[in-house]
BAFI-3210 file (N, C-alpha, C; in Angstrom, 3 decimals, decimal comma, padded with zeros to 6 digits):
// residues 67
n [1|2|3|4|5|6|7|8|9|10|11|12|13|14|15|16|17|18|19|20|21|22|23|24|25|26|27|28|29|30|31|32|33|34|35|36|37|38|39|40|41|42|43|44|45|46|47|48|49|50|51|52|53|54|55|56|57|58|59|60|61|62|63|64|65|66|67]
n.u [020,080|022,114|022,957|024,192|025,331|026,027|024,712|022,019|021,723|021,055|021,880|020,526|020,040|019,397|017,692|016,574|016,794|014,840|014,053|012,363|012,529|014,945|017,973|021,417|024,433|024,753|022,337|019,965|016,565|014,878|012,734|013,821|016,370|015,102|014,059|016,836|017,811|015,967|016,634|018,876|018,861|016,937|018,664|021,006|018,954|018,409|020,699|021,314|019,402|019,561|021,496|021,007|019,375|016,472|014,020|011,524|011,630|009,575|006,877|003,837|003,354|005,519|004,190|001,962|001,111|002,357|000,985]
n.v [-066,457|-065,275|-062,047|-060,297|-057,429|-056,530|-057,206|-058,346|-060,988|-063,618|-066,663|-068,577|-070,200|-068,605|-066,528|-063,579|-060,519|-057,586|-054,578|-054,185|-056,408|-058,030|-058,016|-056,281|-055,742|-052,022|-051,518|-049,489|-048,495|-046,573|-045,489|-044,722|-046,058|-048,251|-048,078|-047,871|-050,736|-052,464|-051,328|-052,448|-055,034|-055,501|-054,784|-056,909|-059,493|-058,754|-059,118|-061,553|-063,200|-063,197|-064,402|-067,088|-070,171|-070,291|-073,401|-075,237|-076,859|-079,033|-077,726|-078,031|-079,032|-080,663|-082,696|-084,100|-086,724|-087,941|-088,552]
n.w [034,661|032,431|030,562|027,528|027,340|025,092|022,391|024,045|024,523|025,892|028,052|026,954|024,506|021,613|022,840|023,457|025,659|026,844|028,472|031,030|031,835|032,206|033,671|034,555|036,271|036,658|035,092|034,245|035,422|032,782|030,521|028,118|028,233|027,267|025,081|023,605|024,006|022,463|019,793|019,798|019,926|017,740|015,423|015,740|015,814|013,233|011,685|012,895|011,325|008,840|008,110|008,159|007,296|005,800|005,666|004,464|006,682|009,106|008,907|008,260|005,660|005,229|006,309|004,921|003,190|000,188|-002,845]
ca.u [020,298|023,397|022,531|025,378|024,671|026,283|023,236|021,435|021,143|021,121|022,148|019,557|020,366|018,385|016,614|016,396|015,644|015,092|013,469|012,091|012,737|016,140|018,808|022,562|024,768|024,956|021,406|018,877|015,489|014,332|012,360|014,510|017,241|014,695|014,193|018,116|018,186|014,618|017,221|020,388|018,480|016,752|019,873|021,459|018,384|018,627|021,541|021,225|017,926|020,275|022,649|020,505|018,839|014,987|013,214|010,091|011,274|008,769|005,383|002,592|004,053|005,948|003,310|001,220|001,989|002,360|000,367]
ca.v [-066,202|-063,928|-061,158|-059,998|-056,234|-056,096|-057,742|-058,397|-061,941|-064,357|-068,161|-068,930|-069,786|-067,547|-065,654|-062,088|-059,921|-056,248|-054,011|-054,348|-057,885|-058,145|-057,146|-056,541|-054,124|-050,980|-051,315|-048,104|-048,582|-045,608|-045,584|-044,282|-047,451|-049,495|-047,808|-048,531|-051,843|-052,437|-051,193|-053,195|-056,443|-055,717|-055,343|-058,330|-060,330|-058,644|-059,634|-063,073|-064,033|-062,781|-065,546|-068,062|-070,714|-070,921|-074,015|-075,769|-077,917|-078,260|-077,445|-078,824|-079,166|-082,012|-084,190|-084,312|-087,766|-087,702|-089,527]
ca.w [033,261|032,122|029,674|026,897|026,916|023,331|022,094|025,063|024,275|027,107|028,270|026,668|022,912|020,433|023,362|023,706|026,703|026,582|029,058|032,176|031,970|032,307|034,856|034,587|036,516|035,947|034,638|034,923|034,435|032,181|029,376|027,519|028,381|026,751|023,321|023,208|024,047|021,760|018,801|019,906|019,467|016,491|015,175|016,238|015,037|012,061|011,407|012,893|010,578|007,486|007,904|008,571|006,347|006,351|004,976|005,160|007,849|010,688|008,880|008,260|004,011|005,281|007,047|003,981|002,371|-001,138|-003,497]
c.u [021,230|022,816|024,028|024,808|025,462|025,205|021,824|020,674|021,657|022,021|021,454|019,809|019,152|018,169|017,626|016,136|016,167|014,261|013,020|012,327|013,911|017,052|020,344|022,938|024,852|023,841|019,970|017,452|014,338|013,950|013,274|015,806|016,373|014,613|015,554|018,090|017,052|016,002|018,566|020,086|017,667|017,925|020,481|020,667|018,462|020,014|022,169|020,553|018,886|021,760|021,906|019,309|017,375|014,494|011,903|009,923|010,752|007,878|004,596|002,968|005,032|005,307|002,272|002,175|001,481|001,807|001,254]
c.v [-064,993|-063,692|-060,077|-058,842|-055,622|-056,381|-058,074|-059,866|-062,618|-065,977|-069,132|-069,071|-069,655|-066,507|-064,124|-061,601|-058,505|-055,860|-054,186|-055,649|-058,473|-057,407|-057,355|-055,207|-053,408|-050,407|-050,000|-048,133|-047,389|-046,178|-045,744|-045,613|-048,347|-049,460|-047,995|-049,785|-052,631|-052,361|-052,225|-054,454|-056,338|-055,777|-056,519|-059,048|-060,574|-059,444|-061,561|-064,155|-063,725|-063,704|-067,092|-068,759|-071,341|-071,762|-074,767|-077,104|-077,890|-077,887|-078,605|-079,759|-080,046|-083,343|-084,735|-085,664|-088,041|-089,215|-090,209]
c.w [033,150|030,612|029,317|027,054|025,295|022,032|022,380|024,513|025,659|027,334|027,478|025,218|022,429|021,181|023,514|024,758|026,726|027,722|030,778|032,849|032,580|033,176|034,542|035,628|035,607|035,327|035,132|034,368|034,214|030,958|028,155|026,974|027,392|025,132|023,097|023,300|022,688|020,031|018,582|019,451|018,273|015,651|014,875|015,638|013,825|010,987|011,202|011,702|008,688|007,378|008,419|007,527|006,674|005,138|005,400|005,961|008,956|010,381|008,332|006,458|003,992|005,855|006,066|003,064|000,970|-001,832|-004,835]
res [x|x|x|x|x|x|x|x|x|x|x|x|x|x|x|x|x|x|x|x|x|x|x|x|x|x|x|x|x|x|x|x|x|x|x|x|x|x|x|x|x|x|x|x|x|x|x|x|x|x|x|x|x|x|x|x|x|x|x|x|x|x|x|x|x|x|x]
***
């Protein structure tokens, strides 16, 4: 799995990996590294979930058959 460190999103479409989890060069694993990366992808999500259209496809409020 390759990890963007501009977002630290992966191969993986949607996924995330932050912290101990994840390896790129160059990578140092301090605490400290992780509360940055912890912010970089909120971010990014943030951003992601704010362009993105949520409806009630996929719950339970569609398997109910209408009388």
């Amino acid at each position: 799995m390759t990890v963007d460190t501009a977002d630290y999103s992966t191969s993986v479409p949607g996924a995330r990996t932050i912290s101990s989890i994840n390896a790129y060069p160059g990578k140092l694993k301090l605490m400290l590294c992780g509360f940055h990366e912890v912010a970089l992808v909120a971010q990014s999500t943030y951003h992601l979930l704010l362009h993105k259209q949520f409806g009630p496809e996929g719950t339970t409020a569609n398997d109910i058959p209408t009388l």
